[in-house]
N, C-alpha and C positions, 0 to 999 in steps of 0.2 A: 683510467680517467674517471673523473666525481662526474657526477649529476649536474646537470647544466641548470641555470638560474629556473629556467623555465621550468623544468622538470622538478625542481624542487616547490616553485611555487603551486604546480599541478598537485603534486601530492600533499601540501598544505588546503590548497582548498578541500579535494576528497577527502579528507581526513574530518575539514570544518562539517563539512556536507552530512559525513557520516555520521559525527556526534550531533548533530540538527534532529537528523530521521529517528535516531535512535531517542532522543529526547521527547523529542513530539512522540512516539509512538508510546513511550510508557506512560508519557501524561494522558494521551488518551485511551491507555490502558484502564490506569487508575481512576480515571473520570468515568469511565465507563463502568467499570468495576461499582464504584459508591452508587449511581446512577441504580444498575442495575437492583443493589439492594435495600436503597431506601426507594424504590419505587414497587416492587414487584415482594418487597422482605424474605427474597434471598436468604438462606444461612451459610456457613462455610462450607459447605460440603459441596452443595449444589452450588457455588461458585468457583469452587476449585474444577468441578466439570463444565461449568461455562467456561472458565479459560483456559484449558484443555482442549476444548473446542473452536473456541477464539485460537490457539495458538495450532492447531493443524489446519483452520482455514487460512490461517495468513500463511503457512506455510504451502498450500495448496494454488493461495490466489496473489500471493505478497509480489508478485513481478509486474502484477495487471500495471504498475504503475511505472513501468519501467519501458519504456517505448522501443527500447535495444532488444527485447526481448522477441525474439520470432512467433510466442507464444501470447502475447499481454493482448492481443486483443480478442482473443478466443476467450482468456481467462474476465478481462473487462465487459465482454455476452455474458458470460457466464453468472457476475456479479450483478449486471443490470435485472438480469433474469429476475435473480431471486430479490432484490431490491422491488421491483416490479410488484410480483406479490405479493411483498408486507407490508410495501405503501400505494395500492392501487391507484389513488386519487391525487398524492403528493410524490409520484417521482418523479425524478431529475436523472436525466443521460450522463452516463461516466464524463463525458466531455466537458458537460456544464457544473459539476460538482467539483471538477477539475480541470480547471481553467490552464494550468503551469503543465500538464501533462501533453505531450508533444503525441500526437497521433501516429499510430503505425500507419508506415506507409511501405508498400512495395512495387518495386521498379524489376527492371530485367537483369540486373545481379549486373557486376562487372562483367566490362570487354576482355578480354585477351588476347 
């Protein structure tokens, strides 16, 4: 038997969603990227090891924003943490910097 309407339009939106994420994340790749070297004159080298580093920390912290994740709000401390530090006087709690980000929450796991 096919894919029920439903399920088709399910895997249409996840599909929109994931070309969204992936969009925004290189634009803020890229913006960040220029940022970086007309401000601090960066050369290539040393930007190839800034996103090197850019790309294992998102690989380290990239779920914090995933609320499904049994793990995102360990990783989302963890990001506060060090945000904390670099802007002692101007930060902002993962919550408030990300308003759309649904909070972990933990209950007693299903009945049986």
């Amino acid at each position: 038997m096919g894919r029920t309407f439903a399920q088709k339009m399910n895997e249409q939106i996840n599909e929109a969603q994931e070309i969204a994420f992936q969009t925004g994340y290189q634009c803020a790749c890229d913006i960040w990227s220029i940022a970086i070297a007309q401000t601090i004159g960066v050369g290539s080298v040393r930007m190839l090891r800034i996103s090197e580093a850019f790309d294992k920390l998102y690989r380290q912290y990239g779920k914090a924003w995933m609320s499904s994740d049994p793990e995102a709000d360990w990783m989302q401390e963890q990001i506060d943490a060090e945000l904390k530090r670099l802007y002692p006087d101007n930060f902002v709690p993962f919550y408030e910097r990300n308003p759309f980000v649904r909070r972990v929450k933990y209950g007693k796991g299903k009945k049986k």
